[in-house]
C-alpha positions in Angstrom: 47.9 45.0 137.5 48.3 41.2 138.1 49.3 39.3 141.1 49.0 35.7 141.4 46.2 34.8 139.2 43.9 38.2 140.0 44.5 41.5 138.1 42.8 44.6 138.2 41.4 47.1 135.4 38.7 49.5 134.7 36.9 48.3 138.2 36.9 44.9 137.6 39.0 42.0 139.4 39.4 38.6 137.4 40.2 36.0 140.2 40.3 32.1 139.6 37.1 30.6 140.0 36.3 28.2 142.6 33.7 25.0 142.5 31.2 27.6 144.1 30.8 29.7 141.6 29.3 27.1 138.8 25.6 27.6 139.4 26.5 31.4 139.0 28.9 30.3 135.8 25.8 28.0 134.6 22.8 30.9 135.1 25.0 32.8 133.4 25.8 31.0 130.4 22.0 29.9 130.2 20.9 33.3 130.3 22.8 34.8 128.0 20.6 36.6 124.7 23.5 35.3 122.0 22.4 32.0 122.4 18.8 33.2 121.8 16.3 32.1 119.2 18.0 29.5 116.3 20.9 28.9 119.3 18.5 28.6 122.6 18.8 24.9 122.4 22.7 25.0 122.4 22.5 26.2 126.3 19.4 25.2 127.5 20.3 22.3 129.4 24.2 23.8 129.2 25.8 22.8 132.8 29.3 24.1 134.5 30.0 21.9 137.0 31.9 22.3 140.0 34.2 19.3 138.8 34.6 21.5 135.5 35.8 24.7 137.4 38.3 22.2 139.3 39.6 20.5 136.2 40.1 23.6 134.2 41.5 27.1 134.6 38.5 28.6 134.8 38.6 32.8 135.8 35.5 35.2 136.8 35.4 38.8 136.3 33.6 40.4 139.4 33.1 44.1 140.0 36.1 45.3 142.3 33.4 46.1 145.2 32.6 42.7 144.9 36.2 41.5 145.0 35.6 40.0 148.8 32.7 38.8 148.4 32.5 35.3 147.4 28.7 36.3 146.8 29.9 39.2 144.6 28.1 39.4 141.2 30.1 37.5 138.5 30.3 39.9 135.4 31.8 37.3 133.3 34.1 34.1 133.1 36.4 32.2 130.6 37.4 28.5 130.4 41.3 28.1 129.2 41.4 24.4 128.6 45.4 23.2 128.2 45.2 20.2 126.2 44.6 20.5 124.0 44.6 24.5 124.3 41.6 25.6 123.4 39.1 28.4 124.9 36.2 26.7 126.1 34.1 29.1 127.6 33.5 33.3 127.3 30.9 35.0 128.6 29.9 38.3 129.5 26.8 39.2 131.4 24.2 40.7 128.3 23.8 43.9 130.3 27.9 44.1 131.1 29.0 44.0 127.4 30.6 46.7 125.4 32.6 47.6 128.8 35.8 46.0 127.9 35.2 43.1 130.1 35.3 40.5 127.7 38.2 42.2 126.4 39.8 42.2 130.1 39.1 38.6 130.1 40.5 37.7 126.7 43.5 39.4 127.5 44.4 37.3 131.2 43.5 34.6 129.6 46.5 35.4 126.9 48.6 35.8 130.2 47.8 32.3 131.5 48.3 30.6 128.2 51.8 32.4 128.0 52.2 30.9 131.4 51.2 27.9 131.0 53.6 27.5 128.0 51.1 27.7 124.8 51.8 29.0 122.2 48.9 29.1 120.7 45.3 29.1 121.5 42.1 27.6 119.6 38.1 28.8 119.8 35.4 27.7 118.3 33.4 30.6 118.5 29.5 31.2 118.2 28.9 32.4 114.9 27.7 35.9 116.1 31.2 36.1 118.4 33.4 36.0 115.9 34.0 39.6 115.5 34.4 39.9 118.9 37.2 37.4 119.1 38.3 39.1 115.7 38.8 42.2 117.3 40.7 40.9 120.5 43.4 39.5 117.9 41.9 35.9 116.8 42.7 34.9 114.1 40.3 33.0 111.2 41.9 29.6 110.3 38.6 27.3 109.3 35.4 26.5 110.2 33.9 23.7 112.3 30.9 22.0 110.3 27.3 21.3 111.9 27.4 18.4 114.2 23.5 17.9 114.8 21.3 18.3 117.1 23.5 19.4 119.5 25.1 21.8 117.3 22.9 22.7 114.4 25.1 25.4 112.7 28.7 26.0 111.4 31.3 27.1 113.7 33.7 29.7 112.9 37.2 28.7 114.1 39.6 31.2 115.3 43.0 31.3 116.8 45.1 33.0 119.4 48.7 33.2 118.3 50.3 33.6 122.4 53.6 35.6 122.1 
């Protein structure tokens, strides 16, 4: 079910994010174990700013308990940046995953895209995401050489074709 920017499904209510909810966004992304080890230093000092939330359409996923509670516990966000389109941002809290939230997420975030008038939608995903985004319909169109230090590693690059 969606209605005005908040949908429902499998317990979970994705509602716009608001300025705040970026120290939650930012322990989140920090915390997360896929940017352990080689990738720690690519979120160690990682920031989501309240002017970030404001610029972009940024969405949370909160347990539907939660849904009232501006203090709820955020289970996972996205970032949908419209020019150019790209998705910033997708998380999913480490013990959350593997209960379709991410692919909850991925899906809304097709929904505002479509809305928005994209067509398409880019990533450049962390190298051990890319199945993930694989499996959500992304396609493989390149990859996004090293840019050190802040990004030691290739990038796969991946696409949303919005229909």
């Amino acid at each position: 079910m969606q209605v005005r920017g908040t949908s429902m499904r499998g317990g979970i209510v994705i509602r716009r994010a608001e300025a705040r909810d970026a120290k939650r966004l930012t322990r989140l992304v920090r915390g997360s174990r896929a940017y352990g080890g080689q990738y720690a230093a690519m979120v160690a000092g990682y920031r989501v700013g309240p002017d970030y939330v404001e610029t972009h359409r940024v969405f949370v996923a909160v347990d539907a308990g939660d849904a009232d509670d501006s203090a709820g516990r955020v289970l996972g966000f996205y970032s949908l940046v419209l020019v150019p389109p790209e998705l910033d941002l997708l998380f999913v809290e480490d013990g959350m995953q593997g209960r379709g939230i991410g692919r909850s997420l991925v899906e809304h975030m097709k929904s505002e895209a479509r809305a928005a008038g994209l067509d398409r939608v880019r990533v450049v995903s962390h190298p051990p995401a890319e199945g993930f985004y694989r499996s959500v319909g992304a396609l493989l169109t390149g990859t996004v050489s090293a840019n050190p230090p802040a990004v030691a590693w290739d990038r796969p690059e991946l696409e949303f074709l919005i229909q």
